[in-house]
Structure formats: C-alpha cells, structure tokens
C-alpha positions as CSV (number, residue, x, y, z in Angstrom):
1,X,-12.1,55.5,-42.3
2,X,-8.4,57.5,-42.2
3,X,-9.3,57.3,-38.0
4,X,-9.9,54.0,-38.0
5,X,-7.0,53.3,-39.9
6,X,-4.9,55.2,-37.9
7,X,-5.8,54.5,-34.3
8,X,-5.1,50.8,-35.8
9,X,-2.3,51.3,-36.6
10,X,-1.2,53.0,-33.2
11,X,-3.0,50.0,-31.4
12,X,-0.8,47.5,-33.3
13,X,2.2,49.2,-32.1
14,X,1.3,49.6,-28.7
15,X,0.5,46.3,-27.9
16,X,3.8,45.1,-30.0
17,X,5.6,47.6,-27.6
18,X,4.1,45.7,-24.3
19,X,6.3,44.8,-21.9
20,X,4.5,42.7,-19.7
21,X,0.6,40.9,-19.5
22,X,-0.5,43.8,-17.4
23,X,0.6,46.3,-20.2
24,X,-1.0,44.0,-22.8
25,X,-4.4,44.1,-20.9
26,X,-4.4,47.8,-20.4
27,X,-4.2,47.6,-24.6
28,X,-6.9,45.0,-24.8
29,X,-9.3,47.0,-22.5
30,X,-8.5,50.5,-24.6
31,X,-9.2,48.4,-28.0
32,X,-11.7,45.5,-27.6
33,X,-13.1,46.2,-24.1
34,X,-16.7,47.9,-23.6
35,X,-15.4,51.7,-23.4
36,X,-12.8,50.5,-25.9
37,X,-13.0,52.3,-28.9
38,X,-13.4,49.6,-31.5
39,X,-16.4,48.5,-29.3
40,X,-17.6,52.2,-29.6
41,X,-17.5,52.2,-33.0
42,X,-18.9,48.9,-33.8
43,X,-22.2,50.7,-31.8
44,X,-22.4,53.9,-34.0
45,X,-23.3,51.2,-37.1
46,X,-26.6,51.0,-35.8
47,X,-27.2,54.6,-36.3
48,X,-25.6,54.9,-39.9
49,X,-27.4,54.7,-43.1
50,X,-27.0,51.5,-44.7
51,X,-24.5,52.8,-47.8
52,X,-22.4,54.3,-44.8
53,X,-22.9,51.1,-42.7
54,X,-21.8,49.0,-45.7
55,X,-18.5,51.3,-46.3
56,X,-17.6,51.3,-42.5
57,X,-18.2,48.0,-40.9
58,X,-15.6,46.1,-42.7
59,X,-13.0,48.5,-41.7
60,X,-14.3,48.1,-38.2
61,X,-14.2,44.5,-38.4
62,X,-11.0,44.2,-40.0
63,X,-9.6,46.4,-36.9
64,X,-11.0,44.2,-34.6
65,X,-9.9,41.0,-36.1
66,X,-6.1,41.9,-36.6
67,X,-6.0,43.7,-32.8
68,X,-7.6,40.7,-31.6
69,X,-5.1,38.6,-33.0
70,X,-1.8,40.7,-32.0
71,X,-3.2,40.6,-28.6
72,X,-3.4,36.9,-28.6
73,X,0.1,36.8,-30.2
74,X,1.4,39.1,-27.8
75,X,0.1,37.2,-25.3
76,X,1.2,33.7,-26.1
77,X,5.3,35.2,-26.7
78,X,4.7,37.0,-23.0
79,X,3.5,33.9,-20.9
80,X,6.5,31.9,-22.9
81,X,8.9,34.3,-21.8
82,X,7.5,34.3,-18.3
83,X,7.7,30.5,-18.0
84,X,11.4,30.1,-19.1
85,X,12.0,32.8,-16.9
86,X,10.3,30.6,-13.8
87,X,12.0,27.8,-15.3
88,X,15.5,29.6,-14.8
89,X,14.9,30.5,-11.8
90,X,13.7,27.0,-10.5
91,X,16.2,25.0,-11.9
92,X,17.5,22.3,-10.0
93,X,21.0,20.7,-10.4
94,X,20.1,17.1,-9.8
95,X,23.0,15.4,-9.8
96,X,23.8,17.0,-6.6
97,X,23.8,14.6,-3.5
98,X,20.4,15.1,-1.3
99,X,20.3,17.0,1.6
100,X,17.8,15.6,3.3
101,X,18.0,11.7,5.1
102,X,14.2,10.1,3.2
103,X,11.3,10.6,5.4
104,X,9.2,7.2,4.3
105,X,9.0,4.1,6.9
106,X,7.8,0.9,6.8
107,X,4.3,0.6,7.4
108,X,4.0,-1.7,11.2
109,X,1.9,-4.5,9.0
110,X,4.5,-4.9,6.4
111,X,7.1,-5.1,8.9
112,X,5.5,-7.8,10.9
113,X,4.9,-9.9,7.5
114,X,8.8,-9.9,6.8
115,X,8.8,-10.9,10.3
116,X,6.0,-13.8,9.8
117,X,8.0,-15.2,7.0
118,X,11.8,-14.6,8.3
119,X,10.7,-16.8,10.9
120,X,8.8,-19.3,9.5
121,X,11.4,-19.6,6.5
122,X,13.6,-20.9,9.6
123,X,10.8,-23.7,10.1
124,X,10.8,-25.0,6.7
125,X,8.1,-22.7,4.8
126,X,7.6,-21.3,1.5
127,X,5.1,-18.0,1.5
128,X,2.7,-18.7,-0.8
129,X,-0.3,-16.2,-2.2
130,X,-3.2,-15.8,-3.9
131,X,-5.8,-13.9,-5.7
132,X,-8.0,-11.3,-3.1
133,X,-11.1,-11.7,-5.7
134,X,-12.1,-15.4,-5.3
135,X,-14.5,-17.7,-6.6
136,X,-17.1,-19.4,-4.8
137,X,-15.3,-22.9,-4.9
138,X,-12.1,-22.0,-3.2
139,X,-13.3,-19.7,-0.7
140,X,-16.0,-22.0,0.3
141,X,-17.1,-25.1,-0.9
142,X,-13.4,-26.6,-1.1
143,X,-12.9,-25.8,2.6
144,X,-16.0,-27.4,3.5
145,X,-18.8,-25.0,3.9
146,X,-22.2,-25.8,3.6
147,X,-24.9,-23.6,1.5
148,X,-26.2,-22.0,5.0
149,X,-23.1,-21.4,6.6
150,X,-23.2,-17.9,7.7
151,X,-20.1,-16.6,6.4
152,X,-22.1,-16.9,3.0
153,X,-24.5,-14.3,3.7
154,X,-24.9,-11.3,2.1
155,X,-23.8,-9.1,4.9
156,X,-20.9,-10.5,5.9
157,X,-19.3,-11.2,2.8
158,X,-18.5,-8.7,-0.5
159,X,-19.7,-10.5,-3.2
160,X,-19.8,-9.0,-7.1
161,X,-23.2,-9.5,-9.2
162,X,-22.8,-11.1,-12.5
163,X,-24.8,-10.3,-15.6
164,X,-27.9,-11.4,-14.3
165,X,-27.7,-9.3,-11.0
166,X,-27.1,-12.0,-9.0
167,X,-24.1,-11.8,-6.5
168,X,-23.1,-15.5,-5.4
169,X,-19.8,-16.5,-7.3
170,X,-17.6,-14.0,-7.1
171,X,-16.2,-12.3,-4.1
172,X,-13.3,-10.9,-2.0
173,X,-12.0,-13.3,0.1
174,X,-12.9,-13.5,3.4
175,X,-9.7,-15.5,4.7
176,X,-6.6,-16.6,3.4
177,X,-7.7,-20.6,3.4
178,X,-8.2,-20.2,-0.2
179,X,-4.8,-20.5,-1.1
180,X,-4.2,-23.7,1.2
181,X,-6.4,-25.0,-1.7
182,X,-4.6,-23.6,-4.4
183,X,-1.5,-24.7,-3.0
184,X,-2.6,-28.5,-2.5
185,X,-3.9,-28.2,-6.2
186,X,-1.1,-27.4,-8.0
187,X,1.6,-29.2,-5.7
188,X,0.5,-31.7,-4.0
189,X,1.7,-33.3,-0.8
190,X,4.1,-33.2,1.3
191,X,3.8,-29.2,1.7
192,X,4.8,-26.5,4.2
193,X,3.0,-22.5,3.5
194,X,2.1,-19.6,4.7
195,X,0.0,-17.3,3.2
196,X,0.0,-13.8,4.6
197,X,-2.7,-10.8,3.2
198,X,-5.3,-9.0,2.5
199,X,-8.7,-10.2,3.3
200,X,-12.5,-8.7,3.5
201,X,-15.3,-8.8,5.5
202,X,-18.5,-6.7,5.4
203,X,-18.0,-5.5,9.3
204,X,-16.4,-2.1,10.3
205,X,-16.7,-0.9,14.3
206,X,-14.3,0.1,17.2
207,X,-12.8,-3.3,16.9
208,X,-12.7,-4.3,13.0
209,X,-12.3,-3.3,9.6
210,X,-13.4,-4.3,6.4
211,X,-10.2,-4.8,5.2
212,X,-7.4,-6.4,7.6
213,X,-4.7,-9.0,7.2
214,X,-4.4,-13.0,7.9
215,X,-1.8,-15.1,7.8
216,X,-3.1,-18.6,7.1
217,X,-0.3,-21.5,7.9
218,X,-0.6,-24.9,6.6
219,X,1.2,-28.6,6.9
220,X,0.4,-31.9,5.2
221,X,2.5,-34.7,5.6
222,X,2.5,-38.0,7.0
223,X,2.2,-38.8,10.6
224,X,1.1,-35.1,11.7
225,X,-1.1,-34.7,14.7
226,X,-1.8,-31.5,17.2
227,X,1.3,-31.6,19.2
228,X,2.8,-30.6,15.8
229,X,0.7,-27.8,15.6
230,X,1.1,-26.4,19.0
231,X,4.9,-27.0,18.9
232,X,4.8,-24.8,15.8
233,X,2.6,-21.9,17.2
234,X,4.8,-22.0,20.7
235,X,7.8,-21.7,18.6
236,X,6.6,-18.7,16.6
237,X,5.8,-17.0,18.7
238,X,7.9,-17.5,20.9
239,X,10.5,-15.7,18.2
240,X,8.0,-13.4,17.3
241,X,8.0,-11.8,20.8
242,X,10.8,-12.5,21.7
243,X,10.1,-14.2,25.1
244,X,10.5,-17.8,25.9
245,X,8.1,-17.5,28.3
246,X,5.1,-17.6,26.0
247,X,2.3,-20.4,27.3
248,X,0.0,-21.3,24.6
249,X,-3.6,-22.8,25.4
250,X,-5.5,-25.0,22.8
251,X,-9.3,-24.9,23.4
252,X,-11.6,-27.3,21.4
253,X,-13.6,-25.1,18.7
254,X,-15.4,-25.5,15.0
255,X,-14.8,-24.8,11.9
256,X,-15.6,-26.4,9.0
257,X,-12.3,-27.1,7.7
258,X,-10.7,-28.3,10.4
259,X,-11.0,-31.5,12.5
260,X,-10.7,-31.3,15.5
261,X,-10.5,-27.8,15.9
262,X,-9.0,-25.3,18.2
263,X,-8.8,-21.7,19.3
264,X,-5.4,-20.8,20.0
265,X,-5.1,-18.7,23.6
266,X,-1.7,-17.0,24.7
267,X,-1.4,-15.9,28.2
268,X,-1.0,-12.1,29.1
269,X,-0.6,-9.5,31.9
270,X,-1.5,-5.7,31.8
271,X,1.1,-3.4,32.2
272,X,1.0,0.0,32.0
273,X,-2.2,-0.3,31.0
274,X,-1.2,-2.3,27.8
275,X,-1.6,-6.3,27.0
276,X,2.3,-7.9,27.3
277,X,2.2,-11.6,26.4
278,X,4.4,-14.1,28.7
279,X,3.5,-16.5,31.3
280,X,0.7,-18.5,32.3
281,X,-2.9,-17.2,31.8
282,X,-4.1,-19.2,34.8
283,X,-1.2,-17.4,37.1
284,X,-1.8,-14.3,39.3
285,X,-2.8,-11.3,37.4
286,X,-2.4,-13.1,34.1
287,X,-5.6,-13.8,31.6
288,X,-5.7,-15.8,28.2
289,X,-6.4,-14.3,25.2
290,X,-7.7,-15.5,22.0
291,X,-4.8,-14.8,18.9
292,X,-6.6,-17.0,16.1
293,X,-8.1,-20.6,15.6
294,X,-6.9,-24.0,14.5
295,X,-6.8,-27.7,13.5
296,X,-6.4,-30.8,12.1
297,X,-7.1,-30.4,8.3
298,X,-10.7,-31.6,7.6
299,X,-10.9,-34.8,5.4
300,X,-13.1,-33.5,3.1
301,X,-10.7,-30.8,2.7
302,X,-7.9,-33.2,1.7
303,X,-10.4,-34.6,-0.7
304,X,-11.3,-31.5,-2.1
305,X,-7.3,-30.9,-3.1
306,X,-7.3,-34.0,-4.4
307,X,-5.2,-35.5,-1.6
308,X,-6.0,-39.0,-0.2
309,X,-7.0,-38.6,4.1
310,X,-5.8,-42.1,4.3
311,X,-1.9,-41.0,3.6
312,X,-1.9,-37.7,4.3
313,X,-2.8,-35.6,7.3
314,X,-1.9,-32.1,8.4
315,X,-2.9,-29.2,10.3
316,X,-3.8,-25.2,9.5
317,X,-3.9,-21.9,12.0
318,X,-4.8,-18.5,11.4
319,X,-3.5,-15.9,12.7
320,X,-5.0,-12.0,12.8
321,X,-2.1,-10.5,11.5
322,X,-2.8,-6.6,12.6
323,X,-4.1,-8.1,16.4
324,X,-0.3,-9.5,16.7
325,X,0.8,-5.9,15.7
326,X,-0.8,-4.3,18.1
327,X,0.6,-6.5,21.0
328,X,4.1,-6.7,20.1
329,X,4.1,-3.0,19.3
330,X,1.3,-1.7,22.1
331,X,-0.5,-0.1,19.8
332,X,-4.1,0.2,21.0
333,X,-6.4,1.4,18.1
334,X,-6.7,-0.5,14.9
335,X,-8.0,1.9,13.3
336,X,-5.0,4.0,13.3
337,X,-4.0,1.2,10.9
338,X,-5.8,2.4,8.1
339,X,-6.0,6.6,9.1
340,X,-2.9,7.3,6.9
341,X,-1.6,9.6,9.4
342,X,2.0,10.5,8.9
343,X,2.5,11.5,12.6
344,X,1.1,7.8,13.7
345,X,3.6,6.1,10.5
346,X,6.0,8.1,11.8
347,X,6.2,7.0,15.0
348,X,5.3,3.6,14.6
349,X,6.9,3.3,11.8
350,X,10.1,0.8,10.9
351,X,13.1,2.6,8.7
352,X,13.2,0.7,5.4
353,X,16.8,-0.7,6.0
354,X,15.6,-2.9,9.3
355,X,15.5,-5.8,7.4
356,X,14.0,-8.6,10.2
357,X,16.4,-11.4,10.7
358,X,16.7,-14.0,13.6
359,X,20.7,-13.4,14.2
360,X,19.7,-9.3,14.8
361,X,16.0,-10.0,16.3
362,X,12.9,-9.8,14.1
363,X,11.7,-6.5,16.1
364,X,14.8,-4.6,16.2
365,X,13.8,-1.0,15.7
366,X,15.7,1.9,13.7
C-alpha cells in the first residue's frame, strides 16, 4: 500500500511537471498503459486472496482514477496553451489594405443576361421572373398544350410525385413562357417583358444540358403583327453583336402557343474554324442558323391570361441564352458551362466592374 501510495504520488507530480503532450504521453504510457504499472498491479489482484484483494484494489483504483484524471487535466491546459500559441502566431491585422487585386469573374451567362436586359431596357422592357418549380397550368395548359403533347412526357420533363406517387402537377419548368402568363395575369395589357433563367429538361449529351438558360420576350398591345417582331430581334441583336450587318430569316414553324409561328435563322460564316454571325446566309460561304423560335401570341393564350384576342394582339421569341454565349464569345463546348473550372472562368470570364452599357458596348471586356 506505502508503494502504491508513493509511486502515486510521484506520478501526480510528473505529469504536473509535463512540459508538452509528448511528455504527458510518455507519463500516461508509464501509469495507465499495458506495461504501465498501475495496469501491472491491477493484474496481481487476480492472484491475491480475497481479504488481500479487498485491502488492495481500492487503493489501486483510487490511483488509477486520480492519474487518469491529472492526465486529462494536464492535457486539456496543454492543447489550450498550444492553440493560443497558434493563434499568436497566425494573427492577422485585418484592417490592413489587401495585397492581392480579387481573383472572382463574372460567370459568361451572367454577363450576357445584364447584356440581354441593358439592351432591351433601351426598347422599352421590364425583366420580369418567375418561379423554376411550376405548376401544371402555367407551364402547360395556359400556353396551349394538349394532354399528349410530348413535352409532357415523363422523359422529357422533371416532374415531382405528390402524396399518392403520382408525378403530373408539379415540375421544373421547361421554358420561361410560364411567366408570359404570370405577367398577363397580374398586369394585364398593354405589356413589354423579358424573362431571362433557368430552365430544365430531362436531356444531357454533347450538345445539351439538363439545366440551361432562356430568355423568353413578350409584347401585347394593339396593332402588333410580325414585322414588329422581326424589327425587334434584328435590333437586338444587332446590339448584341455588335454588327449591323446581322440578316435575320423568319421560317414558318409550330408551336402551340404561338400563331403563326416562326423559327428565327441568323446568317453566319466560319472563321477560324469558329461560327461569326453577319451577312446573308444565302451569300458565298455563309449558312443560316437556327438561334430560337417565334410568333404571333396564340389566341387561346390571350384567353388563358384573361386578355380579349379581339383588342389585343402581340408576339413572343425565345432565345437559348448559353447558344448566344457561345457565338459572341467562340466558345465551343457547352459543357464547359457547367464544369466549374477556374482556368475556363478565368479566361472567359468578365471582371465584376464591366458593367454592360450601350454608350461603352455591351461586350466590352476587362
């Protein structure tokens, strides 16, 4: 008992003497680890008779518990000390000025919005948005889309299942013509939108994402009729490119909310082995190509927004915004779009203080 009491003793103090963690494990592998002594003698109980068993495993026990504990104490006070000594060390004045000009840029599909709506602003439009989880209704039905169109089917649209498993109400939009709905709901006529964003469509190769942006225009008035509409479109982009010799081509199309409708072709010539809008697609070495599709706003449309066809008439495009992207800014992968890859933002990336305006040119870069 007097040895037990003693090498205690001596434990306590050499552990309260530790200078560092290492020095404190050294202690806790003398004491408390399997060749440790009070391990040792916890063993030697099994041998004793039990009178000498009940007189010496308390005082084991009672060694154990109060070298455990000074350990742990010891422990706690040495990582405390370490960390404000880390925390010394690392201190950082931060009301010093930074060193270092910010590394961020504006992602390319950003930029080009701003760019969308600093030019359209000039025409007379208000940006307008809406919700990315849509209903049935406005997605649909409201822009005149029968029960079998195709863009209803389960594979090409994300849809979310309700409580009884079905999935038919609820989905991600699949275009911005949803808000042209909205819109016409809650203001009424005349009106003058764009709708830039995020839509979703359950399709992913070479050429298209599930996710990808859409700008969706829209005018109801009185009096509107197609030569409206292309005068529009030719005067976009026309800023958006920067060229004034952009030819536009309507070509007669479908879609359900439109009436007539039209695909929207810009003439082109390769260079360099990239796509450079300008001139006529019927001229020598020039092509068209496809940019989005347009219309006369359907009737039933109208009616669905609780407008009267008789009065009012207007006319919507859409526009792929990430296809523009690529051919103002001759990028040629759009996946890179989505990759993250800070070598790719950094190069095609726009600094955050080239704000697009007309006077300095909507694709002035940094």
């Amino acid at each position: 008992m007097t040895d037990i009491t003693s090498q205690t003793e001596a434990a306590l103090a050499a552990i309260a003497a530790a200078d560092s963690l290492d020095a404190l494990e050294t202690q806790r592998l003398d004491t408390l680890g399997k060749k440790g002594w009070v391990s040792l003698a916890l063993k030697t109980l099994g041998g004793m008779s039990p009178e000498e068993r009940t007189a010496a495993a308390p005082a084991i026990q009672s060694a154990r518990a109060s070298i455990a504990e000074a350990l742990e104490t010891k422990k706690a006070a040495l990582e405390a000390a370490a960390l404000e000594q880390q925390l010394a060390r690392e201190r950082i004045d931060l009301t010093l000025p930074a060193q270092v000009a910010p590394k961020g840029s504006v992602h390319p599909v950003s930029q080009v919005m701003d760019e969308l709506a600093e030019i359209f602003a000039d025409l007379g439009f208000a940006v307008a948005t809406g919700p990315e989880i849509e209903d049935d209704w406005h997605n649909f039905t409201a822009l005149n889309m029968d029960e079998t169109h195709p863009a209803r089917a389960m594979h090409d649209t994300f849809y979310f299942p309700d409580k009884t498993g079905e999935c038919r109400e609820i989905l991600l939009r699949t275009h911005t013509s949803p808000v042209q709905i909205r819109a016409m709901l809650d203001q009424g006529a005349p009106i003058r939108i764009i709708a830039p964003g995020r839509v979703y469509r359950s399709d992913s190769d070479a050429t298209h994402t599930p996710m990808f942006h859409q700008v969706e225009g829209l005018v109801i008035d009185r009096d509107i009729h197609l030569g409206h509409l292309k005068w529009t479109l030719e005067t976009f982009f026309k800023a958006f490119f920067e060229r004034e010799d952009i030819t536009l081509r309507l070509r007669p199309s479908y879609f359900p909310f439109t009436e007539p409708s039209v695909e929207v072709d810009v003439g082109y010539s390769t260079e360099g082995g990239r796509r450079v809008v300008g001139g006529r697609g019927d001229a020598p070495g020039h092509a068209w190509m496809e940019l989005g599709g347009s219309g006369m706003v359907n009737a039933r449309v109208l009616e669905f927004a609780g407008l009267d066809p008789a009065e009012w008439q207007g006319f919507a495009f859409g526009l792929g915004i990430d296809r523009i992207a690529m051919l103002k800014y001759g990028m040629n992968d759009l996946r890179a779009f989505f990759d993250g890859d800070p070598r790719w933002l950094a190069h095609y990336g726009f600094s955050p203080f080239d704000q697009p305006t007309l006077s300095a040119g909507v694709g002035a870069r940094a």
